[in-house]
NUDREN-505733 format. One record per residue (C-alpha): residue number from 1; residue in one letter; x, y, z. Coordinates in Angstrom, 1 decimal, padded with zeros to 4 digits, always signed. Example, Ala and Ser with C-alpha at 12.3 -4.5 7.8 and 13.67 -1.06 7.14 Angstrom:
@k->1&r->A&X->+012.3&Y->-004.5&Z->+007.8
@k->2&r->S&X->+013.7&Y->-001.1&Z->+007.1
This chain:
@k->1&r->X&X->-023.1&Y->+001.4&Z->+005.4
@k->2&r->X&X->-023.7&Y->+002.5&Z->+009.2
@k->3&r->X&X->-025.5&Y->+004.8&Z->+010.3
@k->4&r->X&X->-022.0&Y->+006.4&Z->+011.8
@k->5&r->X&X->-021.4&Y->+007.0&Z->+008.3
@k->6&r->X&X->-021.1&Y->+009.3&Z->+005.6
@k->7&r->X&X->-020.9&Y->+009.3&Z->+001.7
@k->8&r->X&X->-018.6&Y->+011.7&Z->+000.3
@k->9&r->X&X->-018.0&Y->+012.6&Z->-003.2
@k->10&r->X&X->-015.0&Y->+011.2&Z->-004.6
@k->11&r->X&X->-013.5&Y->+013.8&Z->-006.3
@k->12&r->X&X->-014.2&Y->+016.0&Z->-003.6
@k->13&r->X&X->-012.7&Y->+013.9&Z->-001.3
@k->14&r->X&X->-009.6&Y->+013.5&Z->-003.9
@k->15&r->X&X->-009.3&Y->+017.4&Z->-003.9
@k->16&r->X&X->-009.6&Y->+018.2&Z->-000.7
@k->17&r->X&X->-006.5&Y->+015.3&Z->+000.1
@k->18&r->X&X->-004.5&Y->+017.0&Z->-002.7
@k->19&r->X&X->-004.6&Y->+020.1&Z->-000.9
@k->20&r->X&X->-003.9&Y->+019.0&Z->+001.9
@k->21&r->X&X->-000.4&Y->+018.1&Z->+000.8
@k->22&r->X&X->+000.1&Y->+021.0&Z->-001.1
@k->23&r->X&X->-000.2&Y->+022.8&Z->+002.6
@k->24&r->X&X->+002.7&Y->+020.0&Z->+003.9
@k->25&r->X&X->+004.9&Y->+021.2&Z->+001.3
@k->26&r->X&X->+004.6&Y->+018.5&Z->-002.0
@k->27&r->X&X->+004.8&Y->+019.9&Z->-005.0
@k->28&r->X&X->+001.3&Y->+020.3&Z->-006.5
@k->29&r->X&X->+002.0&Y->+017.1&Z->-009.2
@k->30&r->X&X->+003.1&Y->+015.3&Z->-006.8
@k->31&r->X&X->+000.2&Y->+015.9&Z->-004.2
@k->32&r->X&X->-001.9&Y->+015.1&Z->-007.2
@k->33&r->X&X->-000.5&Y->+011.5&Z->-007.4
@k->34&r->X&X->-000.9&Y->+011.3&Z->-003.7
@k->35&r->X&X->-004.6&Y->+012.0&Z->-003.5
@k->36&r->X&X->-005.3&Y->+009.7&Z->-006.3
@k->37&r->X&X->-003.9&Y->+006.8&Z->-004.7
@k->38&r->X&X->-005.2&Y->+006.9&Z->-001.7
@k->39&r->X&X->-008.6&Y->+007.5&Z->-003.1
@k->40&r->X&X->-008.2&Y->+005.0&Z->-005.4
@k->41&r->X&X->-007.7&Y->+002.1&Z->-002.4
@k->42&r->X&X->-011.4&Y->+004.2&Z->-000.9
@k->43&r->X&X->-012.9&Y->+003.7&Z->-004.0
@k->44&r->X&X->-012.2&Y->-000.1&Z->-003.9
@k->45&r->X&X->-012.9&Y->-000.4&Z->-000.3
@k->46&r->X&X->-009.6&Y->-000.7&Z->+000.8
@k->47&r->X&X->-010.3&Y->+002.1&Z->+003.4
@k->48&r->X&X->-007.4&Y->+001.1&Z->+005.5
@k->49&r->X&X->-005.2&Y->+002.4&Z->+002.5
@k->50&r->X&X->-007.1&Y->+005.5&Z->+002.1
@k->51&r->X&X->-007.6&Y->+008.9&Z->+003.5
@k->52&r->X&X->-007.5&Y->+007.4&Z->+007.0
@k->53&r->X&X->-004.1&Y->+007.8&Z->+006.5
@k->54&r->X&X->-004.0&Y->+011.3&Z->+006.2
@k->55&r->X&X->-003.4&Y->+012.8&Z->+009.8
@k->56&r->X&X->-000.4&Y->+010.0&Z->+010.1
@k->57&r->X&X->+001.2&Y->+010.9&Z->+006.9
@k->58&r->X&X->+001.4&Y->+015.0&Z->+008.2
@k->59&r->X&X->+002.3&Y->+013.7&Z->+011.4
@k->60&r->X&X->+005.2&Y->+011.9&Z->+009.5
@k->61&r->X&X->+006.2&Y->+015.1&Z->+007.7
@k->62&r->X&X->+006.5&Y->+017.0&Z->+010.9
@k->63&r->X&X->+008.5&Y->+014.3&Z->+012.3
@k->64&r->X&X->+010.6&Y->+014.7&Z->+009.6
@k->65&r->X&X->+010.0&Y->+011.2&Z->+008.4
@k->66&r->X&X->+008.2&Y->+011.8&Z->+005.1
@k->67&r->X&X->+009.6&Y->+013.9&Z->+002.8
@k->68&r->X&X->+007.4&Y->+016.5&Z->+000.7
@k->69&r->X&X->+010.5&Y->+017.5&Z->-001.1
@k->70&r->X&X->+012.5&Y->+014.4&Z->-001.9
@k->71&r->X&X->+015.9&Y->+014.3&Z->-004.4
@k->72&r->X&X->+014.8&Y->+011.4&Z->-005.7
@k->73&r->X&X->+017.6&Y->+010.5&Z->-008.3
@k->74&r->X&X->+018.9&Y->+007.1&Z->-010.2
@k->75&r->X&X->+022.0&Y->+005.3&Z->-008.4
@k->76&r->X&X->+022.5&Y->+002.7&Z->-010.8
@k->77&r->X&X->+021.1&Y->+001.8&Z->-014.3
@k->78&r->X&X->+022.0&Y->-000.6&Z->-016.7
@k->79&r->X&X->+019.3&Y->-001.6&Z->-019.9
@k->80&r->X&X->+017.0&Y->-003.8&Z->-017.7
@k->81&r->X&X->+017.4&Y->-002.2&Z->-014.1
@k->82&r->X&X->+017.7&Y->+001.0&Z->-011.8
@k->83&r->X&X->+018.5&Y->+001.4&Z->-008.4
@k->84&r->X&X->+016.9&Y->+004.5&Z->-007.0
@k->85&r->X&X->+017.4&Y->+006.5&Z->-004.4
@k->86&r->X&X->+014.3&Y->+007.6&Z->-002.5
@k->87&r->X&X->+015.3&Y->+010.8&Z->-000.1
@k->88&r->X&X->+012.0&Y->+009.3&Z->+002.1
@k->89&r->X&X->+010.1&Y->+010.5&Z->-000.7
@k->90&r->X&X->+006.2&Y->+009.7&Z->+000.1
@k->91&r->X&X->+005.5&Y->+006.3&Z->-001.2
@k->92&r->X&X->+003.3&Y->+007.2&Z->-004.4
@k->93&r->X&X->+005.1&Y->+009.9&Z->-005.9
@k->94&r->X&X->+008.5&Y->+007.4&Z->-006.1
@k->95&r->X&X->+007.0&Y->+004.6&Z->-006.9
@k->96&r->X&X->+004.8&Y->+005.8&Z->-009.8
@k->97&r->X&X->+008.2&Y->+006.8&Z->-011.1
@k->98&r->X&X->+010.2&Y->+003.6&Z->-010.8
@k->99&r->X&X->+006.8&Y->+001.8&Z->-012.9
@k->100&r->X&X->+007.0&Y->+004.3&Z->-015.2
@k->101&r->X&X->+011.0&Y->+004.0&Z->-015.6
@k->102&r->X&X->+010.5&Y->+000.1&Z->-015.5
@k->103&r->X&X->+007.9&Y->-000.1&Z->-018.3
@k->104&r->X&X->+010.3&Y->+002.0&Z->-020.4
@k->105&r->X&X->+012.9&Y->-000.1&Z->-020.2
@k->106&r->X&X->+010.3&Y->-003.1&Z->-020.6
@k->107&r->X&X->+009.5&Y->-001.8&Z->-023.9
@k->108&r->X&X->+013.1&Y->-001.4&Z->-025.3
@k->109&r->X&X->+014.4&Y->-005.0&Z->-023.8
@k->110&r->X&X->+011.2&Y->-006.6&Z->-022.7
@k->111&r->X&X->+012.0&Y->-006.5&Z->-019.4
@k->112&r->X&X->+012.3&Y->-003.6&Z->-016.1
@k->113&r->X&X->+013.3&Y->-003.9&Z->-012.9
@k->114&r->X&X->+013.3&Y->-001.3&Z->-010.7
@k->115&r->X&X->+014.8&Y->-001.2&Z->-006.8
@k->116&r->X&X->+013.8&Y->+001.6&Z->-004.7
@k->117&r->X&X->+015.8&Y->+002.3&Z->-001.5
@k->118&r->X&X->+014.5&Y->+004.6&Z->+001.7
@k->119&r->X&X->+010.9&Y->+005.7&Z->+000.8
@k->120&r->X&X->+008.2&Y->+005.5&Z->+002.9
@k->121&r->X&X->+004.5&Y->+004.5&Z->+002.6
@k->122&r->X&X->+003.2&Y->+003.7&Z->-000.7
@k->123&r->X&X->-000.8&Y->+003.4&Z->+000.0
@k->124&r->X&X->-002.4&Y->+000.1&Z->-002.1
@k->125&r->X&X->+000.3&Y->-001.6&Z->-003.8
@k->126&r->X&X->-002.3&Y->-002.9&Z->-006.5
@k->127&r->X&X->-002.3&Y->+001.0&Z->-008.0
@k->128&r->X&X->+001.4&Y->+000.7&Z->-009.2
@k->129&r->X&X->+001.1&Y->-003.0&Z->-011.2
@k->130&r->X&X->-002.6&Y->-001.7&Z->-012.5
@k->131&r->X&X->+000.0&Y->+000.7&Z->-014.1
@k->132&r->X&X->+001.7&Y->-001.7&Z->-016.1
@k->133&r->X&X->-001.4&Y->-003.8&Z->-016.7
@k->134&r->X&X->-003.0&Y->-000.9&Z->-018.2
@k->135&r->X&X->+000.0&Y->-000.6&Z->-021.1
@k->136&r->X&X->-000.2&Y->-004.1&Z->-021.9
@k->137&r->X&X->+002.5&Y->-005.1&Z->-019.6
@k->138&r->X&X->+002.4&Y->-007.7&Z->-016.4
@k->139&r->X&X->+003.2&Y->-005.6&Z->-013.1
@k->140&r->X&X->+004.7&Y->-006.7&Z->-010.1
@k->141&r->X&X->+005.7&Y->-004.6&Z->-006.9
@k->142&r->X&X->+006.7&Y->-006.3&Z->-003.8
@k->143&r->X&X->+007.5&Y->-004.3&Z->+000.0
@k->144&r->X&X->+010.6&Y->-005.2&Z->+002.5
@k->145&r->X&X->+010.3&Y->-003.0&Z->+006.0
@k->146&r->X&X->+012.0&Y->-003.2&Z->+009.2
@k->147&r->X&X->+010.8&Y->-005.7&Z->+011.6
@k->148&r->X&X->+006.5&Y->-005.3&Z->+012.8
@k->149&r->X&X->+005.8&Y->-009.1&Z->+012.2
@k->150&r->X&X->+006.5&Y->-012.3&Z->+014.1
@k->151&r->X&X->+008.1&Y->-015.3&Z->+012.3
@k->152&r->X&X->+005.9&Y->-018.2&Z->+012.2
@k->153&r->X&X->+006.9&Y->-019.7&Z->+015.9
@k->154&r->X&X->+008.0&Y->-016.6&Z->+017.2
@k->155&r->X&X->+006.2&Y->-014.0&Z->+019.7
@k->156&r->X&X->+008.8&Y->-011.1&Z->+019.1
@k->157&r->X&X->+008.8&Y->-008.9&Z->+015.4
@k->158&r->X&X->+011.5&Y->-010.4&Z->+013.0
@k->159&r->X&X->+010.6&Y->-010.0&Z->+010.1
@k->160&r->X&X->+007.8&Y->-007.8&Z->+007.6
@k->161&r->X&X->+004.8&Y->-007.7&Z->+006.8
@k->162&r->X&X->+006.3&Y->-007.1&Z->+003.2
@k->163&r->X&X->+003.0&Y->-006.9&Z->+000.2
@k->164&r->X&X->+003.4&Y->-008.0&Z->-003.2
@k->165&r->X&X->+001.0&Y->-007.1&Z->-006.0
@k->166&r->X&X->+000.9&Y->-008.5&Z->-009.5
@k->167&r->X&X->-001.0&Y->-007.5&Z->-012.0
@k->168&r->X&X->-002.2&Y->-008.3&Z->-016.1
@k->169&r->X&X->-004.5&Y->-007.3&Z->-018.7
@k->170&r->X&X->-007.3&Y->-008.9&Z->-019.7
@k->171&r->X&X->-009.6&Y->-008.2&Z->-023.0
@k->172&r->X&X->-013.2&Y->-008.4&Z->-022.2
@k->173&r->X&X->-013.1&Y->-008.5&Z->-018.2
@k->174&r->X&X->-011.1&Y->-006.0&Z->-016.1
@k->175&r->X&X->-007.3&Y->-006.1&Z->-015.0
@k->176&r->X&X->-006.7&Y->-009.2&Z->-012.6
@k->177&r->X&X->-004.7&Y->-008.1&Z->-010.3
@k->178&r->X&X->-003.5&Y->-009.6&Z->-007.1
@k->179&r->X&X->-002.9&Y->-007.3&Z->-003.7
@k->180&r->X&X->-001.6&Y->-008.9&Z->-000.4
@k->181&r->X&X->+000.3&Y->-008.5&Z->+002.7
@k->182&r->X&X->+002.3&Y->-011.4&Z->+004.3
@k->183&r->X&X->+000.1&Y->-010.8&Z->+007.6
@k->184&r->X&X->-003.4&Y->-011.7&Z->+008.3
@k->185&r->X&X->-004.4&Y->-008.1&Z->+007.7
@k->186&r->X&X->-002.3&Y->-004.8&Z->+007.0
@k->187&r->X&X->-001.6&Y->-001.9&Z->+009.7
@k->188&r->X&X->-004.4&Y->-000.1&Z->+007.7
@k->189&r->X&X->-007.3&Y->-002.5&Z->+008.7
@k->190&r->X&X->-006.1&Y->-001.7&Z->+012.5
@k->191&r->X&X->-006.2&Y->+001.4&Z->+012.0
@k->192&r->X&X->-009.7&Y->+001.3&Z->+010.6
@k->193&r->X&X->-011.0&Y->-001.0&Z->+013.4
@k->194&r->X&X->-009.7&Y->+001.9&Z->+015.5
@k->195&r->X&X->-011.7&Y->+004.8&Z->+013.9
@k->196&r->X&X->-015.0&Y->+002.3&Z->+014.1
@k->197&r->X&X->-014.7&Y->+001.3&Z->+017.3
@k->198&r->X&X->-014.4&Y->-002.1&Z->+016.9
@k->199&r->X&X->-012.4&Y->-005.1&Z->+017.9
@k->200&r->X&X->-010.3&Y->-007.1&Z->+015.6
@k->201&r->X&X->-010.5&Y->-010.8&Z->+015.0
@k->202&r->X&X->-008.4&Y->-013.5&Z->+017.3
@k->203&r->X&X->-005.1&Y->-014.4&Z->+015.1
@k->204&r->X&X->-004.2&Y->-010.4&Z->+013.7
@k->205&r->X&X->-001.7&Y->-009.2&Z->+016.6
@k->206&r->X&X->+000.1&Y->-009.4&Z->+019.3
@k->207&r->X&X->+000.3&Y->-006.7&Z->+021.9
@k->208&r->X&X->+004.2&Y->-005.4&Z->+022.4
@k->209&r->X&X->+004.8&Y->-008.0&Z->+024.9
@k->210&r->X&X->+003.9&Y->-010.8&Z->+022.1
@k->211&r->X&X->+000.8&Y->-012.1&Z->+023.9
@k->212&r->X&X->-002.5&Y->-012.3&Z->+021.4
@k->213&r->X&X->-005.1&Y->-009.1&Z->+021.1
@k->214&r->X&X->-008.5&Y->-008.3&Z->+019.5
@k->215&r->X&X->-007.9&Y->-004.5&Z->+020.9
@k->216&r->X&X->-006.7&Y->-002.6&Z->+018.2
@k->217&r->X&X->-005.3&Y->+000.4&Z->+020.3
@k->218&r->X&X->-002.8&Y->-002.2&Z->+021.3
@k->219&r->X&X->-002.1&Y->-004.1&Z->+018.8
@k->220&r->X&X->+001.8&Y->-003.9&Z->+018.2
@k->221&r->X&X->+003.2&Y->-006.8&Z->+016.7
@k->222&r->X&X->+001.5&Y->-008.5&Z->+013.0
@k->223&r->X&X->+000.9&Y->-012.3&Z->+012.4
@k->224&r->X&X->+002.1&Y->-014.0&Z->+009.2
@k->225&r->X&X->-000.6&Y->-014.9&Z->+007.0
@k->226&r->X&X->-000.9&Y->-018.8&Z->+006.3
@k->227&r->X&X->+001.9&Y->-019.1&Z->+009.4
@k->228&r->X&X->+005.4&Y->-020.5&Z->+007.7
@k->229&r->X&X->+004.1&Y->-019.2&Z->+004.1
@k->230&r->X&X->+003.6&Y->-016.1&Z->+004.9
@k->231&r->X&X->+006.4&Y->-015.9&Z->+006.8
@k->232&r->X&X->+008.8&Y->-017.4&Z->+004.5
@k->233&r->X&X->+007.5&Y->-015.4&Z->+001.7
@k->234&r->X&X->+008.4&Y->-012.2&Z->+003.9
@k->235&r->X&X->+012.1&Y->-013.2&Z->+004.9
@k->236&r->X&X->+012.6&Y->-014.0&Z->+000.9
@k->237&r->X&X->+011.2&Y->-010.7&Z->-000.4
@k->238&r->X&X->+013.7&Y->-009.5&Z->+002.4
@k->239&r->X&X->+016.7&Y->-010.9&Z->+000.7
@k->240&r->X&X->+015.7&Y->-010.1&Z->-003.0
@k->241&r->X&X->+014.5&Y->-006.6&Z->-002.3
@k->242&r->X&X->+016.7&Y->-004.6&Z->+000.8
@k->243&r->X&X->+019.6&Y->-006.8&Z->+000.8
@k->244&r->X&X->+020.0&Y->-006.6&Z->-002.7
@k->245&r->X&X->+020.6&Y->-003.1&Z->-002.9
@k->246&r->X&X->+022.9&Y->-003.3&Z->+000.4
@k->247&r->X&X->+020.3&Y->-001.6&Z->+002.4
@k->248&r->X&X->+018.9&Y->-004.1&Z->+004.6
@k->249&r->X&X->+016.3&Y->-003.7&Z->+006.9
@k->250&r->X&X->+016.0&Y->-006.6&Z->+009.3
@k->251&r->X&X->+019.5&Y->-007.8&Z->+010.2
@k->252&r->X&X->+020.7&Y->-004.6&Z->+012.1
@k->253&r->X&X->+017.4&Y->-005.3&Z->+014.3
@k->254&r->X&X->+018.3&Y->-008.9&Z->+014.3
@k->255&r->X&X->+021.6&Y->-009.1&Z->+015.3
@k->256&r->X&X->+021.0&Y->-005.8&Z->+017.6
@k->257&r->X&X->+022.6&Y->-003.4&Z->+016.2
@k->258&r->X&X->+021.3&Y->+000.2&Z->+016.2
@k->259&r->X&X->+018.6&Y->-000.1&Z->+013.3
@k->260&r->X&X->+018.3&Y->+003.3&Z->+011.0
@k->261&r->X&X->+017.1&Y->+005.8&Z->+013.2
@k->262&r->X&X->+014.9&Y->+008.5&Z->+013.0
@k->263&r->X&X->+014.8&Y->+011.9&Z->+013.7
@k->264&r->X&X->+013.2&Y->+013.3&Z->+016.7
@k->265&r->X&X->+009.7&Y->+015.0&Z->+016.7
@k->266&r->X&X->+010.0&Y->+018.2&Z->+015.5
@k->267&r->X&X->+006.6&Y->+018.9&Z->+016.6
@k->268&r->X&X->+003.7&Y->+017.1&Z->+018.3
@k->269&r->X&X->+001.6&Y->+014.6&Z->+016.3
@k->270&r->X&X->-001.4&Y->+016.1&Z->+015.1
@k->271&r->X&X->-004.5&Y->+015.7&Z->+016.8
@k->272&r->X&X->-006.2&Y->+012.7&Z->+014.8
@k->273&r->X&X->-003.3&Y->+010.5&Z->+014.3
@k->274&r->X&X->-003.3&Y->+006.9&Z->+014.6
@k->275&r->X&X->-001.5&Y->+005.2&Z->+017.5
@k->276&r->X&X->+001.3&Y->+003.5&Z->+016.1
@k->277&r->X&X->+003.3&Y->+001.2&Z->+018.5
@k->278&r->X&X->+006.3&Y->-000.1&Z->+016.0
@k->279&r->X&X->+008.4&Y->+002.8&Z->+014.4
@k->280&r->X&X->+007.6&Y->+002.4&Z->+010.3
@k->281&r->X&X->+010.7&Y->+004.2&Z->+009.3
@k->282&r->X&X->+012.1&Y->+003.6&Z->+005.6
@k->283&r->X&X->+011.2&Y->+001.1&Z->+003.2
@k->284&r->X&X->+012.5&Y->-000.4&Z->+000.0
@k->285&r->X&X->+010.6&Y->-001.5&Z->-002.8
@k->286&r->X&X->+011.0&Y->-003.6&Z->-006.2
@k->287&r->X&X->+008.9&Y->-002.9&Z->-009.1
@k->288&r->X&X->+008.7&Y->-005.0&Z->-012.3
@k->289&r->X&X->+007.2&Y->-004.5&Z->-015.6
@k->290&r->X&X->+007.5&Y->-007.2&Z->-018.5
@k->291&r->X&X->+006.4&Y->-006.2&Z->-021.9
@k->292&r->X&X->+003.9&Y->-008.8&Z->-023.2
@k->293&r->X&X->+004.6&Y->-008.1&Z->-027.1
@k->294&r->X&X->+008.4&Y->-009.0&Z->-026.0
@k->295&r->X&X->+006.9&Y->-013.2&Z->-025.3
@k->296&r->X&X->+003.5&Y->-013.3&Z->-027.2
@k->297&r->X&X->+000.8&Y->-011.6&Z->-029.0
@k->298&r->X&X->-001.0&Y->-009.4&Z->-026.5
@k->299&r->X&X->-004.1&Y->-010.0&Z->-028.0
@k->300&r->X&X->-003.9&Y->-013.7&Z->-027.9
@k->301&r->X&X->-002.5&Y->-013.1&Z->-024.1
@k->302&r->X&X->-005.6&Y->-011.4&Z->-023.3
@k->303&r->X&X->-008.1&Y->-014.0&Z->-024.5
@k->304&r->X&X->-006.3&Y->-016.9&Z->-022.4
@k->305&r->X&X->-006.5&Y->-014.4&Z->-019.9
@k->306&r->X&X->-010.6&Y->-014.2&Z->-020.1
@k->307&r->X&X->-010.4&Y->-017.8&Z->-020.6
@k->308&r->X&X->-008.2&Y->-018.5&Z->-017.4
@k->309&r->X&X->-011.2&Y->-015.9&Z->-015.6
@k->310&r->X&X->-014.3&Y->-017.2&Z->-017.3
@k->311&r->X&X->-013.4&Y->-020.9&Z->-016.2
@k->312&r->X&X->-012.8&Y->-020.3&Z->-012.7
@k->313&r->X&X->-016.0&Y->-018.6&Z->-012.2
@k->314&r->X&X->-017.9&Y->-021.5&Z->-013.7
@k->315&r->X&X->-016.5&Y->-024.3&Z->-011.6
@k->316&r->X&X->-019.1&Y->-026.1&Z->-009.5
@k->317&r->X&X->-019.7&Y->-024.0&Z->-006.2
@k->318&r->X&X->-019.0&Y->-025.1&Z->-002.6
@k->319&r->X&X->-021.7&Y->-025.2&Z->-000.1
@k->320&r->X&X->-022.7&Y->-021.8&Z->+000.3
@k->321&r->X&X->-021.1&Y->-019.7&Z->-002.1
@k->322&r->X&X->-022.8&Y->-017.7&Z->-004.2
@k->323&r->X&X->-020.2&Y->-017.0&Z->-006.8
@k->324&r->X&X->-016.5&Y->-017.4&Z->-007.6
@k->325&r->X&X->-014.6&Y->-013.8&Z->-007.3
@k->326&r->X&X->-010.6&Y->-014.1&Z->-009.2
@k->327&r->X&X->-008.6&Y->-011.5&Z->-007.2
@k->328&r->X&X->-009.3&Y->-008.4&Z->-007.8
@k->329&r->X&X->-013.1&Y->-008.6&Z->-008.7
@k->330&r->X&X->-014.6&Y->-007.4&Z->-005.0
@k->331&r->X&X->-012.5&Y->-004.5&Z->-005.2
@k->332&r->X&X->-014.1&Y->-003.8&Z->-008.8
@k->333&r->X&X->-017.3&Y->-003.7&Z->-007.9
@k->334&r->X&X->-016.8&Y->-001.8&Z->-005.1
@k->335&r->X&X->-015.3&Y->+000.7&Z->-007.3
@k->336&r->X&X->-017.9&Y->+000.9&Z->-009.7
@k->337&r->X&X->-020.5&Y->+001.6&Z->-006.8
@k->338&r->X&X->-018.8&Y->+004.0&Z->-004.5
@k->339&r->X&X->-018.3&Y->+006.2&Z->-008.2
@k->340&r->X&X->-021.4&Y->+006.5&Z->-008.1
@k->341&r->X&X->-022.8&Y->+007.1&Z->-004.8
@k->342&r->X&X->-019.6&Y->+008.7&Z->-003.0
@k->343&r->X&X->-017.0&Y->+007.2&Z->-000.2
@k->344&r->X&X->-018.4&Y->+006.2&Z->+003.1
@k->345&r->X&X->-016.1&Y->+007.4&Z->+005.6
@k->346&r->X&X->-016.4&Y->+006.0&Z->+009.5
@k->347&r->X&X->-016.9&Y->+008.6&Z->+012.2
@k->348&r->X&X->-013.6&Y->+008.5&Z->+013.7
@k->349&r->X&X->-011.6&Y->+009.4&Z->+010.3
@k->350&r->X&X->-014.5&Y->+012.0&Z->+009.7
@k->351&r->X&X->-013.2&Y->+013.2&Z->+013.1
@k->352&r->X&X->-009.6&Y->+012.8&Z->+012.1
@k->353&r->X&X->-010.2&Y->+015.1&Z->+008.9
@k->354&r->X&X->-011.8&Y->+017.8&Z->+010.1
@k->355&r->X&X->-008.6&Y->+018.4&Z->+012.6
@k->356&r->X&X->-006.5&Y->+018.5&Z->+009.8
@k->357&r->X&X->-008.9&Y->+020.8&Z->+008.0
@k->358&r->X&X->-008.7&Y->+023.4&Z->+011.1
@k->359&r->X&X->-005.0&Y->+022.8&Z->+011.0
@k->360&r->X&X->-004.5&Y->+023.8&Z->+007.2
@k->361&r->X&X->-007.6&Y->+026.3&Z->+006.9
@k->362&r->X&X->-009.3&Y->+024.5&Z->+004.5
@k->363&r->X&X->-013.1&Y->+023.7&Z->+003.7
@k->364&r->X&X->-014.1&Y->+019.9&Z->+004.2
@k->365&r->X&X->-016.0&Y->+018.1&Z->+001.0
@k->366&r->X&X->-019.5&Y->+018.6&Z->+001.6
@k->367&r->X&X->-021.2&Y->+016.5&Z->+004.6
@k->368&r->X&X->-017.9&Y->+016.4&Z->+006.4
C-alpha cells in the first residue's frame, strides 16, 4: 500500500455506499445489492470495479442514464429462457435477478438462460457466476456494449470491450472462477490510474483520434486483448447476446445510423466524476446457469474439480515463478487479507467520496 493511502473498514465502506444510493433514489434492497458488489470487486482488489465508481454512477442518475427506479419486467419466457427488460436498471440489481431466475429454471430443466436488454453497469462480472457456483451450478455471464474498442487492425471503436465470466464449484479449494474483458484492461483500471496519478502501460488505448496513449485522462478508445482473439471473441458475444434479442448495439454505429441516444444532462456532473470520453449508454447481458445434478454427481464434479486445480499448481515452474495461481486465486487472497485489515483506497477516490459525502450529507467511514 502507498503512503497516499488509506485502509477503510469494509463494512463501513459497504454501508456508507448503500446509503449513498438510497439518497439517488434505489430502493433500500436494491442499494443493498449495489454496495455489495462493488465492495466485493474492492475486496478482491479489483478497485477499478469498486467504489471508484461511485461519483460516475450518481452522475449517471442525474443524467438520467441510470435508473434507481427501473420496471424491470419479463418479455419472453419459455422453460429454459427469459428475455428481460431492463428500464436502465443499475447493473447489479438486474442482473442478480436474471441469475437467480436462471438457476431456477436450471433446477427444474437443467438448464437457464437469461437475456437482459438496456441495463447499465454491472460492477465485476465474476459476482453474478460466483452466484451459481455457490448453489452447485456452473455460471456464466458475458457483456455486449456499443462501440469503445478497436477491431484488431483498426484505429477507430467498432466493436466492445464485452466481459465474460464463468464460474464452478469446487470441494476443498474455493470457487474457480474466470473474470475478463476482451481489452487489455477495463475502463475501471483507467479510471484508477487516473485517481493515482499514474500513467498506463503502452498497448491499453488510443486517444479519440486513434493514435496510442499512456495518459489516462485521454484515453478514449480500448485495445483488444490478444489482438484478433479478443476481438473476435467481442464481435461473437455481439451476435449471440444484443442481436439476439433484436437490440443490437454496434450495427447502428457501424453502418451510421443514429445509435440509441441519450438524454441530455439534467444537471452538471458531480464534482469527482471520472472523465469519460465514449458515451457508455445501455448494455445487454446473457446470464447462464446449468444445474450440475442435471449431468453428474456434484460431488464427484467437485473432486475432478480439485483435481483439475491441485495438478496445475504442481506442474514444474518456469523461470521465475514462484507459484502457479488458476483464475481466480489472486483475487482470493486478496479477499481474505483486505477482510481483515480494511480497503485501501488511493487519494483521488478518497477525494472523489468525500464530494459525494457533502453532496448527500452523510458521514464518511472512519479515516476518510
Amino acid at each position: 500500500m502507498s503512503q497516499s493511502e488509506v485502509r477503510v473498514s469494509w463494512q463501513a465502506l459497504q454501508e456508507f455506499t448503500k446509503e449513498v444510493f438510497v439518497r439517488v433514489g434505489m430502493p433500500p434492497e436494491d442499494a443493498q445489492t449495489e454496495a455489495e458488489v462493488l465492495i466485493w470487486a474492492n475486496l478482491r482488489g479489483v478497485d477499478s470495479h469498486g467504489v471508484l465508481r461511485i461519483p460516475w454512477y450518481v452522475s449517471n442518475v442525474d443524467r438520467g442514464i441510470m435508473n434507481p427506479r427501473p420496471n424491470i419486467r419479463v418479455l419472453k419466457e419459455t422453460p429454459a429462457t427469459l428475455v428481460i427488460e431492463a428500464d436502465q436498471a443499475f447493473g447489479p440489481v438486474v442482473t442478480v435477478f436474471a441469475m437467480r431466475r436462471a438457476m431456477e429454471k436450471a433446477k427444474e430443466v437443467g438448464l437457464g438462460w437469461a437475456f437482459i436488454r438496456n441495463h447499465t453497469h454491472q460492477g465485476a462480472m465474476g459476482y453474478y457466476s460466483q452466484l451459481a457456483a455457490n448453489n452447485d451450478m456452473a455460471g456464466l455471464v458475458f457483456v455486449c456494449s456499443p462501440p469503445n474498442m478497436a477491431p484488431h487492425g483498426a484505429r477507430a471503436a467498432g466493436i466492445s470491450n464485452n466481459p465474460i465470466t464463468i464460474a464452478v464449484p469446487a470441494k476443498r479449494h474455493r470457487v474457480l472462477f474466470l473474470d475478463m474483458a476482451t481489452s487489455v484492461a477495463a475502463r475501471g483500471k483507467i479510471w484508477l490510474a487516473v485517481d493515482k496519478g499514474v500513467p498506463i502501460p503502452e498497448g491499453w488505448a488510443l486517444d479519440k483520434d486513434g493514435n496510442p496513449t499512456t495518459d489516462p485522462n485521454q484515453a478514449a478508445i480500448f485495445l483488444p486483448v490478444a489482438g484478433p482473439k479478443g476481438s473476435g471473441l467481442a464481435l461473437m458475444f455481439e451476435c449471440l447476446g444484443s442481436v439476439m434479442i433484436g437490440n443490437p448495439l454496434l450495427e447502428p454505429v457501424l453502418m451510421g445510423r443514429k445509435a440509441q441516444s441519450l438524454p441530455p444532462p439534467k444537471q452538471p456532473e458531480v464534482k469527482g466524476s471520472h472523465p469519460d470520453h465514449i458515451p457508455r449508454p445501455i448494455q445487454n447481458s446473457v446470464v447462464a446457469a446449468i444445474d450440475i445434478g442435471t449431468f453428474t454427481d456434484v460431488e464427484s464434479y467437485k473432486e475432478h474439480i480439485d483435481n483439475l486445480i491441485d495438478g496445475l499448481k504442481a506442474l514444474p515452474k518456469a523461470e521465475g515463478v514462484a507459484e502457479i495461481f488458476v483464475p481466480g486465486e489472486p483475487e482470493e487472497r486478496t479477499f481474505a487479507e483486505r477482510s481483515r485489515h480494511g480497503i485501501p483506497l488511493p487519494e483521488g477516490t478518497i477525494r472523489n467520496l468525500r464530494s459525494i459525502a457533502e453532496r448527500f450529507n452523510l458521514e464518511l467511514p472512519s479515516g476518510l
